[in-house]
C-alpha positions in Angstrom: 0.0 0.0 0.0 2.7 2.4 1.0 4.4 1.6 -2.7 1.1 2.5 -4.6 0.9 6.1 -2.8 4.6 6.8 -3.9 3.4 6.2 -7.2 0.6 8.3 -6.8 2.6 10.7 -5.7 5.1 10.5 -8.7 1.9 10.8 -10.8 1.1 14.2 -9.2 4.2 15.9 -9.1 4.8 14.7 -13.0 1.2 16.3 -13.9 1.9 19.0 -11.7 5.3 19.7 -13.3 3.3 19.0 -17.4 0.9 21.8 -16.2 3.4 24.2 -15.4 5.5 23.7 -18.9 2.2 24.2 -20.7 1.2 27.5 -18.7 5.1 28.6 -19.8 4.5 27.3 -23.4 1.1 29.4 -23.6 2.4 32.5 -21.8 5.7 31.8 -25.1 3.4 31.4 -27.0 1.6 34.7 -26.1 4.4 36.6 -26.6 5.6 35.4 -30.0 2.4 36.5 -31.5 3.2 40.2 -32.0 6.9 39.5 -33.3 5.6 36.8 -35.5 3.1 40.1 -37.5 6.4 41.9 -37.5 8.3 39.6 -39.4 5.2 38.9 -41.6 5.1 42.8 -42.2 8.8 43.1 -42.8 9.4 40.0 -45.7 8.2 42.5 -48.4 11.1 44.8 -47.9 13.7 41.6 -47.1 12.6 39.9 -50.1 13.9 43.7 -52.2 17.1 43.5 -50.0 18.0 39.7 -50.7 16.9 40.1 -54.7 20.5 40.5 -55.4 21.4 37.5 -53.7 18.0 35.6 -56.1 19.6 37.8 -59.1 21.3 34.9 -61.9 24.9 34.5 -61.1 26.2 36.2 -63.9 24.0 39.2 -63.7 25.2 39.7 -60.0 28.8 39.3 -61.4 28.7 41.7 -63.8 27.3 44.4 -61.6 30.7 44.3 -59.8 32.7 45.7 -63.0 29.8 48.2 -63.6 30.4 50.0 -59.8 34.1 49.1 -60.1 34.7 51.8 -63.5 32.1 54.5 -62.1 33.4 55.1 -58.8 36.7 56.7 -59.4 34.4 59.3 -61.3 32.2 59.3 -59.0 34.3 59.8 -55.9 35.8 62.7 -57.8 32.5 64.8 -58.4 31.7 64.2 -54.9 35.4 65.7 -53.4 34.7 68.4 -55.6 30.9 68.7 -53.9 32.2 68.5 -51.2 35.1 71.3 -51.2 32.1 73.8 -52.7 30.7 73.3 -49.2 34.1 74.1 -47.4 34.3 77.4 -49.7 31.0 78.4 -47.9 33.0 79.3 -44.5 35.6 81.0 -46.6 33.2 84.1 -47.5 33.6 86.9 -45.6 31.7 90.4 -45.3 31.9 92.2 -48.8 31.6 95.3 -46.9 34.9 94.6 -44.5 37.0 92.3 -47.2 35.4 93.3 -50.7 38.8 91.5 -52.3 38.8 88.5 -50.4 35.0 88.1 -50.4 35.4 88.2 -54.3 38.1 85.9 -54.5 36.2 83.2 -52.5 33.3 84.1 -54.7 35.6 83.4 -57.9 36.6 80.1 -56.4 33.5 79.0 -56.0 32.7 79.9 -59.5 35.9 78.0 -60.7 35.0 74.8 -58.9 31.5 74.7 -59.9 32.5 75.3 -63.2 34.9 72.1 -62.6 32.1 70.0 -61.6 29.5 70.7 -64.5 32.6 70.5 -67.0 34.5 67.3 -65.7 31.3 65.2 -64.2 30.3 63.9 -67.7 32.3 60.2 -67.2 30.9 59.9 -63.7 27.2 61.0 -65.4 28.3 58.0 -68.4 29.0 55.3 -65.9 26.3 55.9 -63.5 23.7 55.9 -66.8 24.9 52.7 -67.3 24.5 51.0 -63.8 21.3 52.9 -63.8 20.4 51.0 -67.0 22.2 47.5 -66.3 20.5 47.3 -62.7 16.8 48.0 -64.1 17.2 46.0 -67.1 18.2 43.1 -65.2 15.9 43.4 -62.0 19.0 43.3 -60.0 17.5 46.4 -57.5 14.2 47.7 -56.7 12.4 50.1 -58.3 12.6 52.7 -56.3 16.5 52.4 -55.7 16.3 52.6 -59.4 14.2 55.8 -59.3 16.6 57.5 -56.7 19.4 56.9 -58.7 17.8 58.7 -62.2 16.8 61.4 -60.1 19.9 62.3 -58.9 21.3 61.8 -62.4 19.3 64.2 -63.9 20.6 66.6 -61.5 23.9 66.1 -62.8 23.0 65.8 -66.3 21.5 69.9 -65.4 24.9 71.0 -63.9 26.4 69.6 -66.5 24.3 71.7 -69.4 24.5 75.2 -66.8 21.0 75.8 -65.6 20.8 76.9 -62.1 17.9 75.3 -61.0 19.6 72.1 -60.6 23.2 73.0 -59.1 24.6 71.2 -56.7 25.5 74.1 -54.2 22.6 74.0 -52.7 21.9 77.5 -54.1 25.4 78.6 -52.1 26.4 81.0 -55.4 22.6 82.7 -55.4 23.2 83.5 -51.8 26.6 84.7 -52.3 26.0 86.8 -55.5 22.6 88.1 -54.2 24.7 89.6 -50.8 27.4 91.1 -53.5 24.2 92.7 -55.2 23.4 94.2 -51.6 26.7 95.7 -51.1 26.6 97.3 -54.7 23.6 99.1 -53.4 24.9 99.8 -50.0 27.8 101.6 -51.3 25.3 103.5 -54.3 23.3 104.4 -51.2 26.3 105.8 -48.9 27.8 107.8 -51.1 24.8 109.4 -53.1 24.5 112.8 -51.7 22.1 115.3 -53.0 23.9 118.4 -54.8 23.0 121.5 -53.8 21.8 124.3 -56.3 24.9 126.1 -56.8 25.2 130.1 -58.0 24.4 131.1 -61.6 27.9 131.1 -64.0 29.0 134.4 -64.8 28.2 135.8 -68.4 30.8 134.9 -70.9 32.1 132.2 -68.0 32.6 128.6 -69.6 30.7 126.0 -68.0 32.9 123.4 -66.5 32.2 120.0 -66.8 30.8 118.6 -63.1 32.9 116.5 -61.6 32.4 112.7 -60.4 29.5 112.8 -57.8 31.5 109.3 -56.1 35.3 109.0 -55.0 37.7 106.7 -57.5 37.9 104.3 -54.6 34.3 103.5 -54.7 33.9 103.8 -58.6 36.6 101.1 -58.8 34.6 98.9 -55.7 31.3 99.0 -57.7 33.4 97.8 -61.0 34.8 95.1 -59.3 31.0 93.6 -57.9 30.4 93.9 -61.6 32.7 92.1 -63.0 31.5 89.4 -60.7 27.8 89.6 -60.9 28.0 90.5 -65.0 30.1 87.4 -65.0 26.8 85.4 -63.3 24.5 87.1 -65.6 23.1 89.4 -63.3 23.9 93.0 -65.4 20.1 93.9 -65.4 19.7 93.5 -61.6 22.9 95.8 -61.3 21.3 98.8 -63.3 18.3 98.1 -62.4 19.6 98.9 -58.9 21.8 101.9 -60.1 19.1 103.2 -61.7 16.8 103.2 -58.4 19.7 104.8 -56.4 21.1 107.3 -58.7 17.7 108.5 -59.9 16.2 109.2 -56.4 20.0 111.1 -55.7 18.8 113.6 -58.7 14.8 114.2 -57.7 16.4 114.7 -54.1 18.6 117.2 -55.7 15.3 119.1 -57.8 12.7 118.5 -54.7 15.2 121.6 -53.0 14.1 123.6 -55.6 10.4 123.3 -55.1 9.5 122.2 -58.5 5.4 122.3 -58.1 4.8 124.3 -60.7 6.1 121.7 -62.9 2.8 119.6 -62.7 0.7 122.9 -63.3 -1.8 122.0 -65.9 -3.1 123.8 -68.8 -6.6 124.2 -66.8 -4.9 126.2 -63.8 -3.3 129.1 -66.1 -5.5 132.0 -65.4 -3.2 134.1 -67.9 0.7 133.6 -68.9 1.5 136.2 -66.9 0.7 134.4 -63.8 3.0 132.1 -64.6 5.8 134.2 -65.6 7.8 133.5 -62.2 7.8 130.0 -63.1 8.8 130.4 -66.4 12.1 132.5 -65.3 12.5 130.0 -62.8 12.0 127.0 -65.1 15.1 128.4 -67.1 17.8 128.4 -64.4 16.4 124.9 -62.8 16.6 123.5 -66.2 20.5 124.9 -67.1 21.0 123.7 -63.4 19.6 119.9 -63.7 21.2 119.9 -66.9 24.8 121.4 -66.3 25.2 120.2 -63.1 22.9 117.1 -61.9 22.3 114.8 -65.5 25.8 115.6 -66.8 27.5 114.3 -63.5 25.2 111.1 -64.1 26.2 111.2 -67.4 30.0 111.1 -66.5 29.1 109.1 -63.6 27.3 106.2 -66.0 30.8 106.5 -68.1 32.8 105.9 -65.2 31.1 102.8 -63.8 30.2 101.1 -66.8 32.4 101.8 -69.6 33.8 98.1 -69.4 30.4 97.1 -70.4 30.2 99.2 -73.6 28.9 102.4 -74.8 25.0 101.0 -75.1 25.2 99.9 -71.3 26.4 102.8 -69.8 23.8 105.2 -71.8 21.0 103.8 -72.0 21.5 103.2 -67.6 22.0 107.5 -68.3 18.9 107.5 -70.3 16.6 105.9 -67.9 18.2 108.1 -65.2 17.1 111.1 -66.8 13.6 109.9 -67.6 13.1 108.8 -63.8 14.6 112.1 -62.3 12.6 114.5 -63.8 13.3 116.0 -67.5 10.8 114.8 -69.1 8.7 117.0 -66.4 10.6 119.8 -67.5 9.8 119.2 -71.0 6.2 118.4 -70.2 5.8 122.1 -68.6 7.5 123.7 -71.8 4.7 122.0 -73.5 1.8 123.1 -71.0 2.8 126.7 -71.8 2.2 126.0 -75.4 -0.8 124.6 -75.2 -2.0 127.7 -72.9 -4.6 130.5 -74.4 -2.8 133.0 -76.7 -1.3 136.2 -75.2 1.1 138.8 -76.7 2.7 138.6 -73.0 3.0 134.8 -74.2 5.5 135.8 -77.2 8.0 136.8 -74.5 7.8 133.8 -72.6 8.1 131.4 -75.5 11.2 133.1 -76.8 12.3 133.0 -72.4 11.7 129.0 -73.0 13.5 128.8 -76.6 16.5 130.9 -75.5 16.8 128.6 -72.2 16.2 125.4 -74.8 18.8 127.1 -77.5 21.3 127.8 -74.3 21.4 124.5 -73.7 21.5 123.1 -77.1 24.6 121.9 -77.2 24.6 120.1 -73.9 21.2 118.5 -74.9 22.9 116.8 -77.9 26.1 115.8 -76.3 23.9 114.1 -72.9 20.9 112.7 -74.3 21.8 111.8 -78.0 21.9 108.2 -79.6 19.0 105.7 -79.3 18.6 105.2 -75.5 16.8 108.6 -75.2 14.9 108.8 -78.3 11.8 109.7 -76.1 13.8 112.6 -74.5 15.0 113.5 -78.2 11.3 113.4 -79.5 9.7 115.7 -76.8 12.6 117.9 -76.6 12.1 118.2 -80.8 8.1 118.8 -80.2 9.2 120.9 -78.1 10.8 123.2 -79.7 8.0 122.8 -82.8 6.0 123.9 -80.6 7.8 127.2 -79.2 8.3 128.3 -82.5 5.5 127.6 -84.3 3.0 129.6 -81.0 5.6 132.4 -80.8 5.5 132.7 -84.7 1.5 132.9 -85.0 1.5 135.7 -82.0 4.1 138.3 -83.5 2.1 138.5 -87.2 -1.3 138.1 -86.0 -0.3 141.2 -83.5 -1.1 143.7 -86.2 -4.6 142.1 -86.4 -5.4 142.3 -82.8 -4.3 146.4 -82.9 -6.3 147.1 -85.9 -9.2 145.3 -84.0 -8.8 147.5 -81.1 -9.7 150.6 -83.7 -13.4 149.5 -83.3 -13.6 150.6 -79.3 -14.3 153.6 -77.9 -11.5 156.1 -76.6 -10.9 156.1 -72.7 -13.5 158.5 -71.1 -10.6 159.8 -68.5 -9.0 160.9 -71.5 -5.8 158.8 -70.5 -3.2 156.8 -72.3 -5.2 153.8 -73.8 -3.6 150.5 -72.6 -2.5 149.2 -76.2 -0.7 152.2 -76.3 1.5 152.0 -73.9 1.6 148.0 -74.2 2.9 148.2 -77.9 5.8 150.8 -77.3 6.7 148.9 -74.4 6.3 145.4 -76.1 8.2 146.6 -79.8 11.1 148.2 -77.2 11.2 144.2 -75.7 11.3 142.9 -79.0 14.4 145.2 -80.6 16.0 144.8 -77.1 18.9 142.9 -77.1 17.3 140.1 -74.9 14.7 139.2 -77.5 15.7 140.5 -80.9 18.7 137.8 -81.7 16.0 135.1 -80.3 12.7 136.4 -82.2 14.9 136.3 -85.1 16.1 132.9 -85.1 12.7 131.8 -84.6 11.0 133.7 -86.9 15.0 132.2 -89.8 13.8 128.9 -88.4 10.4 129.4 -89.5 10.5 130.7 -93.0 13.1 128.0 -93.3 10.2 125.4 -92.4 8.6 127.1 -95.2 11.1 127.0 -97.8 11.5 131.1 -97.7 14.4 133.5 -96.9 14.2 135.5 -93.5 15.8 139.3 -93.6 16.1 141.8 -90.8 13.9 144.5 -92.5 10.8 142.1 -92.5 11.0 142.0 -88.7 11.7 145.3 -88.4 8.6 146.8 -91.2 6.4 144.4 -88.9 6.9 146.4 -85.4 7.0 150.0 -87.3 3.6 148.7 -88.8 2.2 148.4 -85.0 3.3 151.5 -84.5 1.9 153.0 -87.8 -1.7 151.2 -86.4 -1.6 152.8 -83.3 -0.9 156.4 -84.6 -4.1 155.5 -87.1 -6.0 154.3 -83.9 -5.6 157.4 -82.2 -6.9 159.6 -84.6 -9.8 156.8 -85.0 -10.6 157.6 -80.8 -9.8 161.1 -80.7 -13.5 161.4 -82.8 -15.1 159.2 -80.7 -15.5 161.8 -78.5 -18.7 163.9 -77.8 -17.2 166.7 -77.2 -14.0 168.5 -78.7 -12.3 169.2 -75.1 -11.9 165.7 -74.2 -10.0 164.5 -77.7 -7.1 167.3 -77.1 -6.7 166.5 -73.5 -6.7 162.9 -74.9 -4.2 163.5 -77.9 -2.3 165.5 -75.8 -1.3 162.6 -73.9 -0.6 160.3 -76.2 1.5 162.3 -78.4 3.9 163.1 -75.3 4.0 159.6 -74.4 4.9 158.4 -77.9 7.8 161.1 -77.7 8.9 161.1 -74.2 8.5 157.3 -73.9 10.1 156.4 -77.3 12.9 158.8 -77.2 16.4 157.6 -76.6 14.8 153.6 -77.6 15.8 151.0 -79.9 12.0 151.9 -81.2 12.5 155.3 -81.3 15.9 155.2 -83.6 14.3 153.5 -85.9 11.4 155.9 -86.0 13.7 158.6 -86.5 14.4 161.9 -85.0 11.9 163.8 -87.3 9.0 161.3 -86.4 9.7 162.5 -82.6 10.1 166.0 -83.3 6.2 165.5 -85.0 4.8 164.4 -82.3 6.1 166.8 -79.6 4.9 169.5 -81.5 1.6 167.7 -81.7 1.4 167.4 -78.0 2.3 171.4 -77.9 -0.5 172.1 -80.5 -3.3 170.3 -78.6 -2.1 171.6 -75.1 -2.5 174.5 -76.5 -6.4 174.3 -77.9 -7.3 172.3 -74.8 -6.2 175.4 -72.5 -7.6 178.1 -74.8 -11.3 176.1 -75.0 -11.6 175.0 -72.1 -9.9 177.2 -68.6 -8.8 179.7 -71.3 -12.1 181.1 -71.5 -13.2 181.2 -67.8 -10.8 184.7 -67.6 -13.2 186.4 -69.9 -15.9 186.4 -67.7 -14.0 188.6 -65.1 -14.5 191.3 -67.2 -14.0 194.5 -65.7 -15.9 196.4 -68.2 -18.6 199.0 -66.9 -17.0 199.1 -63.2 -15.8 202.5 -63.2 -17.5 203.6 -60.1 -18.4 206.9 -60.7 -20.2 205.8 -64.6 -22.6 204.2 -62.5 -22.3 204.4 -59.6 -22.0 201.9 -56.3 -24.6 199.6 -56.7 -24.5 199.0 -60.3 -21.3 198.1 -59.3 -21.9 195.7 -57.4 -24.6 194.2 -59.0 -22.3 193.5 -62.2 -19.3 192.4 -60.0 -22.2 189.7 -58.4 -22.8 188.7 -62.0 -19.8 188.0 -63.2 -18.5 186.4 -59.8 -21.5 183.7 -60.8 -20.9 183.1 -64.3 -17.1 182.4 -63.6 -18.5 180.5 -60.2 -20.7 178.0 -62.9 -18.4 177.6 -65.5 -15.7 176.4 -63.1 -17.8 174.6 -61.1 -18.9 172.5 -64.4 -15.8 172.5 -65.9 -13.9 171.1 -62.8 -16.6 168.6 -62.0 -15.8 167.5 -65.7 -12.2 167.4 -65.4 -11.9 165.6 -62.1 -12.4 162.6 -63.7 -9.9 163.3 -66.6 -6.2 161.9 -66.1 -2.9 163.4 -67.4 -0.3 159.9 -66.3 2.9 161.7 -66.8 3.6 163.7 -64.0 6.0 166.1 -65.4 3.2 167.0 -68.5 0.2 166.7 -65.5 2.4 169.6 -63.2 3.2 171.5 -66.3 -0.4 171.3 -67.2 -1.9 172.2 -63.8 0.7 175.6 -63.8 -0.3 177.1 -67.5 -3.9 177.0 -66.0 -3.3 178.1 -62.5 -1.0 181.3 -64.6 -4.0 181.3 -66.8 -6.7 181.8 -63.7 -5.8 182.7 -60.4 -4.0 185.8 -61.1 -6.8 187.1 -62.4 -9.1 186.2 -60.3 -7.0 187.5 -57.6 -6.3 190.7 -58.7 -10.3 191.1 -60.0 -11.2 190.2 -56.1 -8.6 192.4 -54.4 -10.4 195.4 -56.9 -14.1 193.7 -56.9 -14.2 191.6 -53.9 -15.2 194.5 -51.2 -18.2 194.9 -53.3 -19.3 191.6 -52.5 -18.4 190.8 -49.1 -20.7 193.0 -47.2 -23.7 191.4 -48.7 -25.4 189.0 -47.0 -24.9 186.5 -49.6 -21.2 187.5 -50.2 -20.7 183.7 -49.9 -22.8 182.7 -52.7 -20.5 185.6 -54.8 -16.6 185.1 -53.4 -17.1 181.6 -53.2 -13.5 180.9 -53.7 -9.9 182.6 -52.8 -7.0 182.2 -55.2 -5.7 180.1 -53.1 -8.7 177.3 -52.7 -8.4 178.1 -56.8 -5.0 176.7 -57.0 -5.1 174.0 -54.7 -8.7 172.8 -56.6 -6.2 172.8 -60.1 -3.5 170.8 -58.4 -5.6 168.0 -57.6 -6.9 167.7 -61.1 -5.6 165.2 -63.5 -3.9 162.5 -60.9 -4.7 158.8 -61.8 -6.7 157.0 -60.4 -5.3 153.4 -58.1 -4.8 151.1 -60.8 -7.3 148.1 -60.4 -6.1 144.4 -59.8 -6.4 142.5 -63.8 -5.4 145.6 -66.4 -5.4 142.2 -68.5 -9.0 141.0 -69.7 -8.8 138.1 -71.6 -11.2 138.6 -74.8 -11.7 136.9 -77.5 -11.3 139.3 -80.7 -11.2 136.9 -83.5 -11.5 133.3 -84.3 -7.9 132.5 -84.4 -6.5 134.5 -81.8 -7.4 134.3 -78.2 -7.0 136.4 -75.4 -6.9 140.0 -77.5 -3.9 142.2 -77.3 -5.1 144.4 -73.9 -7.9 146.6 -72.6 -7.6 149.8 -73.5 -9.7 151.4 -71.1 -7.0 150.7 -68.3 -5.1 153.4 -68.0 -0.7 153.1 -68.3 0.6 151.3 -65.7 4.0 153.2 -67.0 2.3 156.3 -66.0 4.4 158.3 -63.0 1.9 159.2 -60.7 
């Protein structure tokens, strides 16, 4: 019995020890389950790996030979790779070490060069593994894949385009910071010049120097050679350009150069613009002389490696940017403005500044870069001459026309009067006559006729001729016969006093002066005897002998008389106040013949008479005026009146011609008051 429980026993501990193993073999089993979906999801990528090793023997043999001849190649494209890379710690700041920065740069270029020039046997072998591995299944397909893609890459250095270098775009960085300091020293040393004092007359003009030190010229030549070497000449005067331009409006913008952009709408008359037309002259010589033709030298300096066509037309789109074409652009406004004889002057002020600069003009913006310059600059001057031309002969016209109006009713100068004098003694001046004649040479020439002196000079005597006929044309517009001397009396001195001693006045001659002097005596003359002249004649002292008549007959014809001269003073000065003699010396002289005329006889008829009188009760009605009240009365006769603002009324007078020649109801503004 005690031997079958020791079996029993046996039994148990063997179960006991079977139930244990499988409880271990299940808890193994357990954990092979996940590693077991690991392999299963990795045999897709070890069956690619060990496709070599299920590759035919031959083909796998032959692949040896294949990698043998391509990697000597291939090792030496990727040293060369790999010292492009090294270069990259080499480049300094272009701003501290401009030489050294360029001589890494040049480096760089040569070994890149290197690579896309000597990488053609590595690019040959590789094509052929590339080709022997895919034809033969010997690698996966997207081993295969990797492999063309990076021999395309190659293949692109090889034939130079950029976009698939192998610096990792390492040159594009470098050349784009050379591009940076080009501008950076444009930037720093681009000062705006100031506007500097007129040259003297007869002084020559010297040729502005370089705006930039030699030191910097010969630092922005160097980034060119470099970046023009890389292509990149467009982005370096594209950036010149920029810089250099906004140096020369910062220059103009001192000048306060508004009235450039005036438009045709905003010109009330020329001569509210004639400031800006003086100005427009000197800032033009200026700009030119001094701003464009240091660009101009400038453009030389910097690119003249590149060739004459760089370097100017860089000049040329200078020029446009900084603001001539905006000078040439107001030349034209004032063209296009309404016709004034006022204008004439200004468009010979705009050719003379044009003509001035003529020579400048043609040496800066010739050739075919600034053909738009050329063209506007050519309108231009179409333009000047062809306005200025159609306002001196239609002049004549507009005097003529002026014939029709009536005289001045203050009996004063007529403002085409004095305007023509004053405008024929512009034109023969030595300012305009040498201009108005060239233009008016340049236009017959346009017309295929000969210019000579005499026809300008028969055209202003003609306007003289016209106004001496419109005179005598007012002087009967009168009502009455008083008004016409006091009226011819003026213009006749003016046309001698103000016309003696003048270009005009030469040519009229001493004899034609003479004339009209006398004239001007002859009608001072009849305007004194009809009108004060006659007032003495009614102091008559006829029938006052006291003792023919005694005391209060006297009296009673003293009274009389006293009221007759009393009304025809009172209605000839209330007429007269309103009359005007502008020339002071003529207006004093004037005022004495009639006070030497008058008061002495008035005085010395009330120092005889006057006791008579002043012991009636209405004495006052009688001595209603001393000789003193007398003379102070005729020295305030004749003074001109304040001239009012806009002696200029633009009229038109005739379908061609705008803006007629003046008013002549305004009165000189010549006159000395």
């Amino acid at each position: 019995m005690d031997k079958g429980i020791e079996n029993l026993m046996s039994a148990r501990k063997l179960l006991k020890a079977s139930v244990e193993k499988s409880k271990a073999l299940e808890l193994s089993l357990e954990k092979t389950g996940p590693r077991l979906d690991e392999i299963n999801q990795r045999l897709p990528s070890l069956e690619v790996a060990i496709r070599p090793i299920r590759a035919q023997t031959d083909a796998l043999s032959a692949v040896g030979g294949h990698i043998n001849r391509a990697v000597v190649p291939a090792a030496a494209v990727l040293k060369v790779f790999d010292a492009i890379h090294g270069l990259e710690k080499s480049l300094s700041d272009p701003q501290t070490d401009l030489p050294g920065y360029l001589g890494v740069l040049k480096r760089l270029e040569e070994a890149l060069r290197f690579l896309g020039e000597n990488c053609g046997m590595a690019i040959q072998w590789l094509a052929d593994i590339v080709e022997y591995l895919e034809d033969h299944k010997v690698a996966d397909s997207r081993f295969i894949s990797g492999l063309k893609l990076a021999l395309k890459s190659l293949r692109e250095l090889e034939a130079g385009e950029e976009k698939g270098r192998l610096d990792g775009g390492l040159l594009d960085v470098a050349l784009g910071r050379l591009e940076n300091e080009f501008r950076r020293l444009l930037m720093d040393n681009s000062v705006p010049l100031p506007m500097s004092s007129p040259t003297l007359p007869g002084e020559q003009a010297c040729i502005a120097p370089s705006p930039l030190p030699v030191a910097v010229i010969q630092k922005l030549q160097a980034i060119l050679g470099r970046l023009i070497a890389n292509g990149r000449l467009d982005n370096c005067i594209s950036i010149y350009v920029e810089v250099r331009s906004s140096n020369v409006r910062a220059s103009l913008q001192a000048l306060n150069l508004d009235y450039l952009e005036i438009s045709v709408s905003e010109f009330n008359n020329v001569a509210s613009i004639e400031v800006y037309i003086a100005q427009w002259g000197k800032h033009l010589e200026f700009a030119v002389k001094h701003l464009f033709e240091a660009e101009y030298k400038l453009c030389n300096d910097v690119f003249e490696r590149m060739g004459l066509d760089v370097w100017k037309s860089c000049f040329a789109k200078i020029a446009a940017q900084a603001g001539i074409l905006a000078f040439l652009q107001f030349g034209k406004t004032v063209t296009e403005s309404k016709k004034d004889p006022i204008k004439l002057l200004k468009l010979l002020d705009i050719f003379a500044s044009l003509s001035k600069l003529r020579l400048d003009f043609n040496r800066l913006f010739g050739g075919d870069a600034c053909a738009e310059i050329q063209n506007l600059t050519r309108d231009l001057i179409k333009r000047v001459i062809e306005g200025a031309c159609e306002i001196f002969w239609e002049l004549l016209v507009q005097v003529e026309l002026q014939r029709r109006s009536l005289p001045p009713a203050d009996c004063s100068i007529p403002r085409v009067v004095t305007f023509i004098t004053d405008y024929c003694n512009k034109l023969l001046g030595d300012d305009y006559k040498p201009i108005l004649t060239q233009v008016l040479v340049i236009e017959r020439s346009w017309k295929h006729e000969k210019f000579q002196e005499r026809i300008l000079v028969g055209e202003l005597l003609n306007l003289v001729k016209a106004i001496e006929l419109n005179l005598e044309t007012w002087s009967k517009g009168y009502e009455d016969a008083v008004p016409s001397y006091l009226f011819m009396m003026n213009n006749h001195w003016h046309l001698y006093k103000y016309l003696k001693g003048t270009k005009l006045g030469g040519l009229l001659g001493d004899s034609w002066l003479s004339e009209h002097e006398q004239y001007k005596e002859y009608y001072s003359t009849i305007f004194l005897r009809e009108s004060w002249g006659k007032l003495p004649a009614l102091l008559s002292r006829e029938g006052l002998i006291l003792f023919s008549g005694g005391r209060a007959t006297a009296r009673n014809l003293v009274k009389q008389r006293l009221k007759s001269f009393n009304e025809a003073f009172d209605d000839m000065y209330k007429k007269q106040s309103n009359w005007v003699i502008p020339d002071k010396d003529l207006r004093e002289k004037t005022g004495q013949v009639i006070i030497q005329t008058i008061v002495p006889v008035y005085r010395s008829y009330m120092q005889n008479y006057g006791p008579l009188v002043e012991q009636d009760p209405s004495a006052s009605k009688y001595a209603k005026y001393t000789a003193q009240s007398l003379e102070k009365m005729f020295n305030s006769l004749f003074h001109p009146k304040p001239a009012k603002q806009g002696s200029f009324k633009a009229r038109q007078l005739s379908g061609k011609f705008n803006n007629g020649v003046v008013d002549q109801y305004q009165t000189s503004p010549t006159a000395v008051k």
